[in-house]
N, C-alpha and C positions, 0 to 999 in steps of 0.2 A: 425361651423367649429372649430374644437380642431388646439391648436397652436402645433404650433413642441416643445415647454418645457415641456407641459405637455406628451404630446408624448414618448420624453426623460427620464423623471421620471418614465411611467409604466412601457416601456424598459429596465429601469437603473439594473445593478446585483442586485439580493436579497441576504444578506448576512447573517450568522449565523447558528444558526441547526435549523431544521424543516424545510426543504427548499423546501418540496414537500406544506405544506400549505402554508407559503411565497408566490409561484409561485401562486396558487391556490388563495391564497387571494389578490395578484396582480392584476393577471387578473377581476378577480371575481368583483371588485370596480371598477376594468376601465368600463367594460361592464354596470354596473349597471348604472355610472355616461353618458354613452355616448361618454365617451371617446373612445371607440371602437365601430363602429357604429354596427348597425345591421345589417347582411349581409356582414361585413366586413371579409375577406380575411386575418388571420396572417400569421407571415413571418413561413417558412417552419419548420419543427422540427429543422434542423442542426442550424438555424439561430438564431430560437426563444429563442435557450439554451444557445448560444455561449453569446445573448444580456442581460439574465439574469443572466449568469455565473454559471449554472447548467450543469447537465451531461443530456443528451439524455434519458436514462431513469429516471432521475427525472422529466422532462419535460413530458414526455410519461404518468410518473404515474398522472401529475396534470392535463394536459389533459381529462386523463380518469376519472377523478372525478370533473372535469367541465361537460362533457360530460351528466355524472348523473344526476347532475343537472340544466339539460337543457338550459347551457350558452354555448356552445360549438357543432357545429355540425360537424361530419367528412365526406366528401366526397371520395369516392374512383374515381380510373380513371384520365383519362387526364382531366385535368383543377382541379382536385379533390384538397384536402388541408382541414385545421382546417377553418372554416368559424365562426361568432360570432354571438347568437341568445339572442334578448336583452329579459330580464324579462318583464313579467306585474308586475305593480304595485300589491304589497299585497294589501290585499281587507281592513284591517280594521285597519290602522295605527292608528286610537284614540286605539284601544286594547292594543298597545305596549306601548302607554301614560302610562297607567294606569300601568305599571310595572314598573314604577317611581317614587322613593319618591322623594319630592320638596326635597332634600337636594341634592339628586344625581343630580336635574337638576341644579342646581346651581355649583355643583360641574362640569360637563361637560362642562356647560358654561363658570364659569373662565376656566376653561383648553383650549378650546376650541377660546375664546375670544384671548388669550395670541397668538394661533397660526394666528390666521386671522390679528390680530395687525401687528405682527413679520412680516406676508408675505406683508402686505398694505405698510408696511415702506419700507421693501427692495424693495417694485417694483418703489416708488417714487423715489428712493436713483437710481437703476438700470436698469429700463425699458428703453428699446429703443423703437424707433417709432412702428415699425414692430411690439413690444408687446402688444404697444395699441389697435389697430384694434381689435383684435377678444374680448374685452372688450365692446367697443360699438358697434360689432356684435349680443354677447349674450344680452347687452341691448334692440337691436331695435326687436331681438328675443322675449325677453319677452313681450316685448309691443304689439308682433303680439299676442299672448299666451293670454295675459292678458283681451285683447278684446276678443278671443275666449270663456273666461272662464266667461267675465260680459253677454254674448250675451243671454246667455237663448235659442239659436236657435238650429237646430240639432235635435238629440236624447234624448234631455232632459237631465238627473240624468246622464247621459253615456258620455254624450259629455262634462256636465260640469265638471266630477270626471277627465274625461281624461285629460282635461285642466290643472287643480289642479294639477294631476298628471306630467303632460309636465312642467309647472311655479315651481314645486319643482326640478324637474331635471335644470331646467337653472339659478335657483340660489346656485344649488350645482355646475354647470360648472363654472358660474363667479366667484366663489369663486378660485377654483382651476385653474383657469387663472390667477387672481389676484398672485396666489402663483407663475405662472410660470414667470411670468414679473418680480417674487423676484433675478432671475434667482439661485434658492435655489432648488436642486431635493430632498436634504431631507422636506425641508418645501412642497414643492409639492407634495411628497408623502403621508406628513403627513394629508394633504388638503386632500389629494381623499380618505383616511383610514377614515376621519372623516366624509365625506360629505357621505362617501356609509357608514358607520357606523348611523348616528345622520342624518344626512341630510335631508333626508324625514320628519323626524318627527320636528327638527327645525324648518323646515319654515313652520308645517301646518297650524300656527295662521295666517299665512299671504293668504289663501286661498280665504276668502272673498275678494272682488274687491278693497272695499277699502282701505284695507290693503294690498292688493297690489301692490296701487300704492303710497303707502307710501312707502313698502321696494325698490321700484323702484327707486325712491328719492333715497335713503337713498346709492342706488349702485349709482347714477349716481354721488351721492356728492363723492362716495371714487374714483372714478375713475377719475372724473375731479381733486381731490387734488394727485392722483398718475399722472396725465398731467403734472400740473403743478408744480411736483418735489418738493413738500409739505409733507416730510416724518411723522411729529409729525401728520400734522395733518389728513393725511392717516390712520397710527395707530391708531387714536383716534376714526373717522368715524367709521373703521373698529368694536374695539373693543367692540363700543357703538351701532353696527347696530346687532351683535350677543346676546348684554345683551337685548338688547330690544328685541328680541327674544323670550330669554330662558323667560324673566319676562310674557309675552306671554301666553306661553307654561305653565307658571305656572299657571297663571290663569285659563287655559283652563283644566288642572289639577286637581286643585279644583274646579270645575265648575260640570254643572250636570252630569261629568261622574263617581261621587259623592257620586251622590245625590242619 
């Protein structure tokens, strides 16, 4: 279940020029992230534009190049409307590793580390009760995930890549809850640009089981010090749960995809 702050944020106007990719890259991360479910119903074109602060044919043209590529379905007719069709996962996320020098991932990381900091602290500082809930949603979520992905049962290689698949998507969601509890739309925003950006590939070190239910840990400590209105030490979880990460990634980087 997405909270209504995240909600708010992909909603929120996009502002500046190039505003038909803006829209387009809006949507595009919501979807990716599940903040827009699949199958889900947007608000009508007059609505969609008025909530982004674009005009009807800007809105039209980003549309149309969602459409393209395959995030956007249009119905005609009564009941008809823009409907949202979620991605599959790309096939070979280590490929895109490999378009990474260890300096750039370090570099992502600080970047990256500072915003998930910044958002852990204000939700500590600002979160109401209501914000908490869908935090240990997405957690008891992953837990369901997480046994799906140690089981081995299924389809084999299909069932567990799926898993993998699903446990990256809901630790890029609790991320960007975390941000929505900051109750910050730009840091929310910046949350879903980085999660549909890096996201996937962030967490892939944590794909084996038993890492992850270490990063599992590692959400439920920032979420119980954002309870308990524990700002520093929110920030600090957060920012140390991201570098353990990227140091991760690094390894897997120089690792046999190398070799």
């Amino acid at each position: 279940m997405v909270t209504r702050g995240s909600r708010l944020a992909v909603f929120a106007p996009v502002g500046g020029a190039g505003r038909v990719e803006a829209v387009i890259r809006r949507l595009a991360d919501a979807i990716a992230l599940g903040l827009l479910a699949d199958g889900e119903q947007l608000p009508s074109e007059a609505e969609l534009a008025a909530l982004l602060g674009v005009s009807t044919v800007t809105l039209r043209e980003a549309l149309m190049a969602l459409r393209q590529q395959g995030l956007v379905e249009t119905r005609r007719g009564r009941g008809g409307g823009s409907f949202v069709r979620t991605p599959h996962e790309p096939p070979e996320i280590g490929a895109r590793l490999r378009e990474f020098a260890v300096d750039e991932l370090r570099d992502l990381g600080d970047h990256y580390a500072a915003i998930a900091g910044a958002a852990a602290r204000l939700a500590a500082q600002r979160a109401l009760p209501g914000d908490l809930a869908p935090l240990w949603r997405s957690l008891d979520d992953m837990a369901r995930a997480g046994s799906g992905a140690g089981s081995g049962g299924g389809s084999g290689d299909a069932t567990a890549a799926g898993s993998a698949a699903a446990l990256r998507r809901l630790d890029g969601r609790f991320h960007v809850e975390v941000a929505a509890a900051s109750q910050s739309a730009r840091l929310t925003q910046e949350e879903i640009r980085l999660q549909a950006d890096i996201g996937p590939l962030l967490w892939l070190p944590y794909d084996e089981p038993c890492r992850h239910h270490e990063a599992t840990a590692q959400h439920r400590a920032i979420a119980e010090a954002i309870r308990r209105g524990d700002p520093d030490q929110a920030r600090d979880l957060a920012e140390r749960h991201v570098l353990d990460a990227i140091e991760r990634l690094i390894e897997l980087r120089l690792g046999p995809a190398d070799a």
